[in-house]
C-alpha positions in Angstrom: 55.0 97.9 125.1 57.6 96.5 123.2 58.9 93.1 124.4 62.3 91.6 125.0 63.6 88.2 125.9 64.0 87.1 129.3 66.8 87.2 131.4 65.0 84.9 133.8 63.9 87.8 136.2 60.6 88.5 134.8 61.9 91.8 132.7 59.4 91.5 129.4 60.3 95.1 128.3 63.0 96.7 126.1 63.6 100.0 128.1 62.6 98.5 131.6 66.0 95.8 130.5 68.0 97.5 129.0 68.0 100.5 132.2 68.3 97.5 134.0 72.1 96.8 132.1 72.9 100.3 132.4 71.8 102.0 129.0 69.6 105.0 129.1 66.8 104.4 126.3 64.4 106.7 127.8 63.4 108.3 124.3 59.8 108.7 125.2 58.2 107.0 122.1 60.3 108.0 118.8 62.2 105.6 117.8 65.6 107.4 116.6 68.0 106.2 113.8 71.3 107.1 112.1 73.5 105.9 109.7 77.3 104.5 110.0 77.2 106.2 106.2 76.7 109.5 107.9 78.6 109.4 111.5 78.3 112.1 113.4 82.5 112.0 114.4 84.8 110.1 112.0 88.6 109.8 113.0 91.5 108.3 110.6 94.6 106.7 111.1 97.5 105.6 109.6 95.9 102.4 107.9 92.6 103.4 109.8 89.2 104.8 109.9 86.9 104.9 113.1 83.0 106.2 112.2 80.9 106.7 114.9 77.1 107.4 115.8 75.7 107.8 119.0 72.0 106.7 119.6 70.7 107.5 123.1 73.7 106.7 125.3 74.9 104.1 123.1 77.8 104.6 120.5 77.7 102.2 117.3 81.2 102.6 115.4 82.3 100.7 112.4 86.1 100.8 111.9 87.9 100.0 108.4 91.6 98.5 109.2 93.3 97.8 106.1 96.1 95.0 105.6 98.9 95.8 107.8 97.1 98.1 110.3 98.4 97.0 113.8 97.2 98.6 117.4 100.7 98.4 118.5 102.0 100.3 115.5 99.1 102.7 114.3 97.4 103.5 117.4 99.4 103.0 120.6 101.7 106.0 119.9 98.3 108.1 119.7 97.2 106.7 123.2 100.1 106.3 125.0 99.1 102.6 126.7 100.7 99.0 126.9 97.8 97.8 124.9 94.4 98.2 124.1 92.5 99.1 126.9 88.7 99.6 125.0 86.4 96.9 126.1 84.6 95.5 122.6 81.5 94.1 121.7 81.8 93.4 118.1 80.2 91.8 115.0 83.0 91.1 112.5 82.0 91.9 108.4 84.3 91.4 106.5 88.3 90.5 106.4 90.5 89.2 109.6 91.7 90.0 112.3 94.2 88.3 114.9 94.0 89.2 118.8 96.2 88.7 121.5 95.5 89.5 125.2 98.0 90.9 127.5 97.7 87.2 129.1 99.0 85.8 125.9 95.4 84.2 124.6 94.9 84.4 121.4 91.9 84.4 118.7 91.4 85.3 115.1 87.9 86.4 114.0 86.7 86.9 110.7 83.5 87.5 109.0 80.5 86.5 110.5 81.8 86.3 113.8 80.7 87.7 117.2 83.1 88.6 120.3 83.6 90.1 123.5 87.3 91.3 124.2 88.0 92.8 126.8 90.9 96.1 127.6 94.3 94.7 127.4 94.8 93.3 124.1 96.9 93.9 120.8 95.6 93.4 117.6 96.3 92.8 113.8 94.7 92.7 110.2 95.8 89.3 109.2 96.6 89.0 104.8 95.5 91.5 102.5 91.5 92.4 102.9 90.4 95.5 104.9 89.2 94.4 107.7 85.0 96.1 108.7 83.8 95.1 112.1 81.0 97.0 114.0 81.4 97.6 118.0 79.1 99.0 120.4 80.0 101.1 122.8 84.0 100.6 122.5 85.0 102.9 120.3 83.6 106.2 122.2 87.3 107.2 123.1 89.5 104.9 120.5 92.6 106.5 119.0 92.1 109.7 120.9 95.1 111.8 122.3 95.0 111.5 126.4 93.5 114.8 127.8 
């Protein structure tokens, strides 16, 4: 049984929580891998590269922005919204990038940093390094034509 932390309702482990946040990780007992190096769906844009791999039910994507890549320019004539509407969960490698919500709040993470941000949102590569961030599970549908 492998073991996870605590919540604070009892739940000791890994597949028993993470059913109980609504992932699937009944694998049996292989443990499964892949590599961002390898994705199994890559998709470009102008000033853009989304590279994704799905593990279970879970999608890991790592997407390369490079200076002057902006959602409002690049990728909201692809998807046809006001803003960003992909929920992230991401880890932030390397290079910057400025956010601003639809509710006018603003942040600017960079590398090393971790955030949530939620649909509604613009955002831009701020100076002149690409910009490598990992997200889970928010970049299933990014910069995909509407069906």
């Amino acid at each position: 049984m492998a073991l996870a932390y605590n919540h604070g309702c009892g739940v000791t482990d890994a597949t028993e929580m993470a059913q109980m946040e609504g992932h699937d990780m009944d694998t049996g007992s292989r443990m499964e891998k892949k590599s961002l190096d390898v994705p199994d769906e890559t998709r470009t844009m102008d000033k853009g590269r989304i590279e994704l791999a799905k593990v279970g039910d879970i999608t890991f994507g790592r997407a390369t922005l490079m200076p002057g890549w902006k959602w409002s320019t690049d990728v909201k004539p692809i998807v046809k919204t006001k803003s960003c509407m992909a929920a992230h969960a991401q880890f932030f490698v390397s290079g910057r990038l400025r956010i601003v919500m639809d509710s006018g709040d603003e942040k600017e993470f960079g590398p090393g940093d971790v955030g949530i941000i939620p649909p509604g949102h613009d955002a831009w590569v701020v100076g002149n390094e690409p910009v490598v961030a990992i997200d889970i599970n928010g970049l299933n549908e990014y910069g995909k034509k509407p069906k």
